[in-house]
C-alpha positions in Angstrom: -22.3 14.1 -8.2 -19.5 11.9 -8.4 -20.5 8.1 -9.3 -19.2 5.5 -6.9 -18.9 1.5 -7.1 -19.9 1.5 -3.3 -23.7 2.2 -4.0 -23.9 -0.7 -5.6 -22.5 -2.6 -3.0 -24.2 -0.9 -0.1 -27.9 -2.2 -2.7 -26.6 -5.6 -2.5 -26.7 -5.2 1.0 -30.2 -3.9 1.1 -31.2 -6.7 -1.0 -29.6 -9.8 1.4 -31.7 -11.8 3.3 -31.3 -11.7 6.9 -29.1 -9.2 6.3 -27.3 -7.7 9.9 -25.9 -4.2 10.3 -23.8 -2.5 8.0 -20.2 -0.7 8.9 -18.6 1.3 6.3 -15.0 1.8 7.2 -12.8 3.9 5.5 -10.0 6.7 6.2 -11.8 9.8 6.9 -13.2 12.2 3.7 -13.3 8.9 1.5 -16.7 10.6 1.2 -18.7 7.6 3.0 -21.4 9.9 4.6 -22.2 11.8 1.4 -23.0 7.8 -0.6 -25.0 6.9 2.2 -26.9 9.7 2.2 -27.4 10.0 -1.6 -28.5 5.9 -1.0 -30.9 6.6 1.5 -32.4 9.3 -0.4 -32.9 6.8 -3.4 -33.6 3.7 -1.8 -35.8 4.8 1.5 -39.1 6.7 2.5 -37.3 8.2 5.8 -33.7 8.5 6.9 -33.0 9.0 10.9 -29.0 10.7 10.5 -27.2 10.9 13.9 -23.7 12.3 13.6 -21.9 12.6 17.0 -19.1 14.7 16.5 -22.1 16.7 15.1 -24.6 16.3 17.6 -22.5 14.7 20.7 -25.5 15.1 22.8 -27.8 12.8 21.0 -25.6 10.2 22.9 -28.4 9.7 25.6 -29.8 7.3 22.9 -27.9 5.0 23.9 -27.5 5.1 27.7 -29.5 2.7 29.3 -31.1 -0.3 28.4 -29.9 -0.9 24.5 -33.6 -2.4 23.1 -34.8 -1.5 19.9 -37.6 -0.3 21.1 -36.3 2.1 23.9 -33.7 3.6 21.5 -36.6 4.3 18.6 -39.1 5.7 21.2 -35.7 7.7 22.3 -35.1 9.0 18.6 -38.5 9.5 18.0 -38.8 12.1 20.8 -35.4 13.4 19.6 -36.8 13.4 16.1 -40.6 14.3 16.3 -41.0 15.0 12.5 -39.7 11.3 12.0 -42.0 8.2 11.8 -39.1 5.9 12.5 -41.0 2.6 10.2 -39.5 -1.1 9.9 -38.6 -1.0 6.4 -39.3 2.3 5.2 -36.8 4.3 7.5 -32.8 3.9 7.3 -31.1 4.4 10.5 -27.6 6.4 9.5 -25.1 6.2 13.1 -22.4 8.2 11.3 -18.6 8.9 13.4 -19.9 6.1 15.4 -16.4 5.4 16.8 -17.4 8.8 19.0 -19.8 6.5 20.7 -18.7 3.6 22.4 -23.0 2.7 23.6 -23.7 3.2 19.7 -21.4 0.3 18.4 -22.3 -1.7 21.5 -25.9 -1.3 20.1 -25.8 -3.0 16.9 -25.9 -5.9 18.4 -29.5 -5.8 19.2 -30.3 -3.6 16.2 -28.9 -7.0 14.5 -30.8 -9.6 16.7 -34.1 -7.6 16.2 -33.6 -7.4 12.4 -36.7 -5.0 11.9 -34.9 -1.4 10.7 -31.8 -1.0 8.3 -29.3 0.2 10.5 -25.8 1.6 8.5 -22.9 3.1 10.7 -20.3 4.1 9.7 -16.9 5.9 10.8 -12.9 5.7 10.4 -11.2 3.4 12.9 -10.0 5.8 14.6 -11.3 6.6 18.2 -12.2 2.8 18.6 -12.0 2.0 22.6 -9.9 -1.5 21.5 -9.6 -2.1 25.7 -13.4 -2.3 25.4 -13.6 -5.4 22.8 -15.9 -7.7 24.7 -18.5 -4.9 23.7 -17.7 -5.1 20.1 -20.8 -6.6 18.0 -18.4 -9.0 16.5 -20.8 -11.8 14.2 -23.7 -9.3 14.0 -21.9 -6.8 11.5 -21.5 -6.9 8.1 -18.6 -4.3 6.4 -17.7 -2.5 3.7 -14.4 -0.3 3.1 -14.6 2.2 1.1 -11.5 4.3 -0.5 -11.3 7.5 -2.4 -12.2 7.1 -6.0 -10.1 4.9 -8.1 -9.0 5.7 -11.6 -12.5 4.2 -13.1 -14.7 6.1 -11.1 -12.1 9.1 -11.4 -13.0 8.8 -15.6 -16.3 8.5 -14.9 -16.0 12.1 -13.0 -14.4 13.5 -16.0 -17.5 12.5 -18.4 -16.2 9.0 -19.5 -19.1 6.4 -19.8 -18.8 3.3 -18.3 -19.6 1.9 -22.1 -16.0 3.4 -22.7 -14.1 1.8 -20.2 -15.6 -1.3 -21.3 -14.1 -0.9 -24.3 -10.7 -1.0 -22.2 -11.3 -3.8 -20.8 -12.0 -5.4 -24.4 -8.6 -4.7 -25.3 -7.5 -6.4 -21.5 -9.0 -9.9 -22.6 -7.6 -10.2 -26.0 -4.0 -8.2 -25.1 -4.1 -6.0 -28.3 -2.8 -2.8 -28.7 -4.6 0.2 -28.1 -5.2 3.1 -30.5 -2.7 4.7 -30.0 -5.4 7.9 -30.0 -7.3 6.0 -27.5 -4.0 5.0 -25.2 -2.5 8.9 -25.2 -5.8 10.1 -24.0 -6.0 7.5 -21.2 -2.0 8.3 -20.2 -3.2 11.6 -20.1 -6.1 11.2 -18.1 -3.9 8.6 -16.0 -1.8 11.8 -14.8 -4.2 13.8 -13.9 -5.3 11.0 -11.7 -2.0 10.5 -10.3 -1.7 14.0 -9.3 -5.1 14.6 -8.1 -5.6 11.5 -6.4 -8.5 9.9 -5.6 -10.4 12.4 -2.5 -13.9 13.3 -3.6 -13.1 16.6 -2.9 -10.1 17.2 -4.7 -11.5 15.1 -7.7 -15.1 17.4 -7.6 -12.9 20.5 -7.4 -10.9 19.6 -10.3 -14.0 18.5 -12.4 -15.7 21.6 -11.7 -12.5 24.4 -12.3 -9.8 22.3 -14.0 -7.5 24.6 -11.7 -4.6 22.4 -10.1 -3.9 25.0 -8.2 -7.3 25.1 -6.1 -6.9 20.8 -6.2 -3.4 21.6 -4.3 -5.5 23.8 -1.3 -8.1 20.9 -1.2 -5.1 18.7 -0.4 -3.3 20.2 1.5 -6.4 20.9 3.5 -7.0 17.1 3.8 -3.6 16.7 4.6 -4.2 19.1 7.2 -7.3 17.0 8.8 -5.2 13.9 9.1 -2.5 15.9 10.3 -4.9 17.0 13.4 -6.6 13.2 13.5 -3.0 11.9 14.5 -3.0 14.7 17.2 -6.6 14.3 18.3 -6.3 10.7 18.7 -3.1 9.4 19.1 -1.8 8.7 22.2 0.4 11.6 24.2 3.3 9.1 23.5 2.9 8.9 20.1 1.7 12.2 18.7 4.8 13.4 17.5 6.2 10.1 16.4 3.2 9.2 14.6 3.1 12.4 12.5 6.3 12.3 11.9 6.5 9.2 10.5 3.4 10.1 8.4 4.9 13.1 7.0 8.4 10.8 5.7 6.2 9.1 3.5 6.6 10.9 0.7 10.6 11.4 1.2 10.4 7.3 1.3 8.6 6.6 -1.5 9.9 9.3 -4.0 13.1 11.3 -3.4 15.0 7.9 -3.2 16.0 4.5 -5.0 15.0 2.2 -2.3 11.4 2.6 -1.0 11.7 0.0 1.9 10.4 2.5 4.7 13.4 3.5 6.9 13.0 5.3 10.2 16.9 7.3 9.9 14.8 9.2 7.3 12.2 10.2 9.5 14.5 11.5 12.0 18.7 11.6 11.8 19.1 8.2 14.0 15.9 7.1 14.2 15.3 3.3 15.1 12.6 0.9 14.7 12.4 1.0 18.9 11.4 4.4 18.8 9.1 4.7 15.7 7.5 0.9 15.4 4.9 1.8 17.4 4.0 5.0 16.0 3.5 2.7 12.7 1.0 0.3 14.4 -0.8 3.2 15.3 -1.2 4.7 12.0 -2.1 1.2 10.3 -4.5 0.4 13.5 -5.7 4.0 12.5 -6.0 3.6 8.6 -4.0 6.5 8.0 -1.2 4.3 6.1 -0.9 0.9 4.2 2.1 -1.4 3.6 3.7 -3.8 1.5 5.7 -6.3 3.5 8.8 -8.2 2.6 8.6 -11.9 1.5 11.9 -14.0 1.3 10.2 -16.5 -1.0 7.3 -15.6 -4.0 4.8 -18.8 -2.8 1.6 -19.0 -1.7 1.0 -18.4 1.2 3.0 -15.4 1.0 2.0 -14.0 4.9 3.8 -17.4 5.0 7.2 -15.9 4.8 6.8 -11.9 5.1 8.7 -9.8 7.4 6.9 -7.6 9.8 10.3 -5.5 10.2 10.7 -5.0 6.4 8.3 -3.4 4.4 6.9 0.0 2.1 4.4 2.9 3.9 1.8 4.3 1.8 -0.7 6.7 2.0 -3.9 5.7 1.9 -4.5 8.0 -1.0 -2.6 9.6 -3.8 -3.8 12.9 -2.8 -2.2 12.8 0.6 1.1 12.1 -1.1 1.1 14.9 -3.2 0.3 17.4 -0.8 3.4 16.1 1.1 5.2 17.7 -1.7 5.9 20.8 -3.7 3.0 21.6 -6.5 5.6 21.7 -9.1 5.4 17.6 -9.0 1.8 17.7 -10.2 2.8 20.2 -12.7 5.6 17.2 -13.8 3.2 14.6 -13.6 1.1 16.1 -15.8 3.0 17.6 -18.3 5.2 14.0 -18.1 8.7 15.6 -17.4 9.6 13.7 -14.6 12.6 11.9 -14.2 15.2 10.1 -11.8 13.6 8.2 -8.5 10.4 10.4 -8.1 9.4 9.1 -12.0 9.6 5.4 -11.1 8.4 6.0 -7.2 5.1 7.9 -8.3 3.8 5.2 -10.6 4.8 2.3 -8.3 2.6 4.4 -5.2 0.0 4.3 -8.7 -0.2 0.8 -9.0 0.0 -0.3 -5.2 -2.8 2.5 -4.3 -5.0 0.8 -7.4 -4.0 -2.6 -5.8 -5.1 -1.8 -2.0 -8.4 -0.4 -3.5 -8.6 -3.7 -5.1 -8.9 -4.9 -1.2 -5.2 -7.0 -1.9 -2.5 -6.8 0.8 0.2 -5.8 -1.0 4.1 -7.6 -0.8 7.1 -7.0 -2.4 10.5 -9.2 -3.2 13.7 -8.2 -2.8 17.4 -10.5 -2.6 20.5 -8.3 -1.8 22.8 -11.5 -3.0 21.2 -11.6 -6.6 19.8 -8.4 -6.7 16.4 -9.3 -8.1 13.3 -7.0 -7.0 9.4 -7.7 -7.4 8.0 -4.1 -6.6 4.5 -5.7 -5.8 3.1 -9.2 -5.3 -0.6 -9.8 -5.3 -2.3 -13.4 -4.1 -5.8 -14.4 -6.1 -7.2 -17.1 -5.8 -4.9 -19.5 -4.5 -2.2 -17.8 -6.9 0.6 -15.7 -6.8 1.1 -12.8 -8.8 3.7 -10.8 -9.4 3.5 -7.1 -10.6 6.5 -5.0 -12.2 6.1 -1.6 -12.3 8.6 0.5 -15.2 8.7 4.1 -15.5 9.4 3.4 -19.8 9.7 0.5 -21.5 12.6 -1.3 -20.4 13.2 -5.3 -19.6 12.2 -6.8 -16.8 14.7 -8.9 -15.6 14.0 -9.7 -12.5 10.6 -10.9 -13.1 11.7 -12.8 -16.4 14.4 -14.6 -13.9 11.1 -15.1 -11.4 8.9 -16.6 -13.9 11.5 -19.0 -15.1 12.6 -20.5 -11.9 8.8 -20.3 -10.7 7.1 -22.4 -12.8 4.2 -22.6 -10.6 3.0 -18.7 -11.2 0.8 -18.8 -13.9 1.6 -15.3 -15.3 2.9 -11.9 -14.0 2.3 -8.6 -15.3 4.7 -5.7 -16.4 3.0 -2.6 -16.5 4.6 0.6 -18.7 4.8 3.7 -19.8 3.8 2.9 -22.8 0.9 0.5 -24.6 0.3 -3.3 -24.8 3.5 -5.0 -25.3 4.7 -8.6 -26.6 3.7 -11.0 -24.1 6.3 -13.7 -23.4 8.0 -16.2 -20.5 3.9 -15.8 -19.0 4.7 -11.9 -18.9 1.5 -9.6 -19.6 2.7 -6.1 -20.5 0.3 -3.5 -20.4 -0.3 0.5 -19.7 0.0 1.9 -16.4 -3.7 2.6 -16.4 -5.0 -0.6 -17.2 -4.2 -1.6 -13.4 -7.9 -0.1 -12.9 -9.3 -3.2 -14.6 -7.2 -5.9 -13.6 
């Protein structure tokens, strides 16, 4: 059983006072319905499960009059084994967005406040035209992701005692041993080309076999393949997955990553594709990085909505966009060229959206400075370089010196903890997991 940060998120909810109805979002096979089952089976005496593409007919529930107590009398003659108790049974509406009467209800599930009541479901399928129906104030949420590179250690037998050592070495910016530090790089691509899917990550842990990690990728790649088709709009089937499938052309087999749509088709224009990206962000199928023209807070303050970087929502999805000799070069570290420096910026800004950060980059055509990824915490800006060795920074060095205002950036490397200087922190690649 792979460990997840999420349970202890979804017990803080549990715990709250007054406490309304939990969503957990997330893109599909993040593995939400297995940690909410493995919560309730910890944390409760009963657990009522309705999964509607599972069991679409358990949609009468909810036709009628939405009271509690109409749809508990309806489950319990649904359910006859169940007892259905106020605080002892959790109430699990999983692929809710199949039921438009489902997510209505949580209003009332919220306003009668007896039974735990968790949902949960990707975005997609969500009747938008129907948003006066939307429980909006009696929801609490929760996104989850696929495993980030902590949890992925913790899958490969690392204790979380050990990667508090890590983050030892983070607070005082010391070197690592360097028998410590090649160990993490090496762990750090396997990560990279396994990505963070459950699936793909229990596979791996339980055979070692890339080549079985590749079929459960591809496999995935697969389900979001027939989401797009399922879901989308007639319109924008084809341009949606096509776009999807250029991501990894984008991002990898050239020097500028700015998403461009004459690479998803030969004369493709933003008019024809801009769309199909709204669709896949509405959908969380992709993330992006926007444009800023200026590195101050607030950075939405000056982004472009026409300018920006398309990422998969996981690693995994990436790589089974591509050819399995590039996990065999991750791995063994022979990469080189674009697809070197590409794979470990997708690294960092994949760690950085599971973080919860939008995600920004800089880039001036005149002086021909680039910030691959700017973060805001706090009331701060933060900007993140991202080097495939060890080399300078320049752009970020000019940054820092005509922004006095940013407290520090980071520079993270190929390579272990580095001088710190002009308010620079240089660190591993893999030390973006404790950021």
């Amino acid at each position: 059983m792979l460990k997840r940060k999420m349970t202890g998120s979804i017990k803080k909810w549990m715990d709250s006072k007054d406490k309304k109805c939990l969503i957990v979002q997330g893109a599909r096979q993040t593995g939400k319905t297995y940690i909410i089952d493995r919560f309730a089976e910890e944390y409760y005496e009963e657990l009522v499960e309705i999964n509607f593409k599972q069991m679409p007919s358990a949609m009468d529930i909810f036709t009628g009059d939405l009271t509690v107590d109409n749809m508990v009398m309806a489950m319990r003659f649904r359910f006859p084994e169940k007892k259905i108790i106020p605080g002892k049974t959790m109430i699990f509406l999983d692929e809710i967005q199949e039921c438009q009467e489902a997510i209505t209800s949580l209003k009332f599930w919220a306003i009668d406040n007896r039974f735990d009541v968790i949902a949960s479901g990707s975005l997609l399928g969500i009747d938008y035209k129907r948003a006066s129906s939307y429980p909006v104030g009696y929801v609490d949420y929760l996104k989850m992701y696929g495993l980030d590179f902590e949890e992925f250690l913790w899958g490969m037998g690392i204790s979380e005692d050990m990667t508090g050592n890590l983050c030892n070495y983070l607070q005082t910016k010391t070197v690592i041993p360097e028998a410590i530090h090649s160990q993490m790089m090496n762990y750090y691509r396997q990560y990279i080309a396994i990505g963070g899917m459950p699936e793909a990550v229990q596979k791996y842990a339980d055979t070692k076999d890339f080549r079985e990690v590749d079929r459960i990728q591809r496999s995935l790649l697969q389900g979001y393949q027939y989401d797009i088709a399922h879901y989308a709009s007639a319109e924008e089937k084809v341009k949606a997955e096509k776009c999807y499938l250029s991501l990894a052309k984008q991002l990898l087999d050239k020097e500028n990553h700015k998403f461009q749509y004459k690479e998803v088709e030969h004369g493709g224009r933003a008019q024809k594709f801009f769309s199909s990206i709204e669709w896949l962000l509405r959908a969380d199928i992709v993330h992006v990085s926007k444009l800023v023209t200026d590195v101050r807070f607030d950075l939405d303050d000056y982004s472009r909505d026409d300018f920006f970087r398309a990422y998969t929502t996981d690693l995994s999805l990436l790589m089974a966009m591509k050819d399995f000799s590039l996990k065999q070069h991750i791995v063994e570290n022979t990469l080189t060229g674009n697809s070197k420096g590409g794979i470990f910026e997708c690294a960092i800004a994949d760690a950085l959206y599971k973080k919860g950060y939008p995600l920004y980059f800089y880039k001036n055509e005149t002086s021909k400075k680039e910030i691959d990824i700017i973060i805001q915490k706090d009331g701060n800006v933060l900007p993140v370089e991202v080097k495939s060795g060890n080399t300078r920074a320049n752009s970020l060095k000019s940054l820092m010196k005509s922004h006095k205002d940013i407290c520090y950036g980071y520079k993270f490397i190929d390579g272990n903890t580095g001088v710190n200087e002009d308010r620079i922190i240089t660190l591993p690649l893999y030390m973006i997991a404790f950021i």
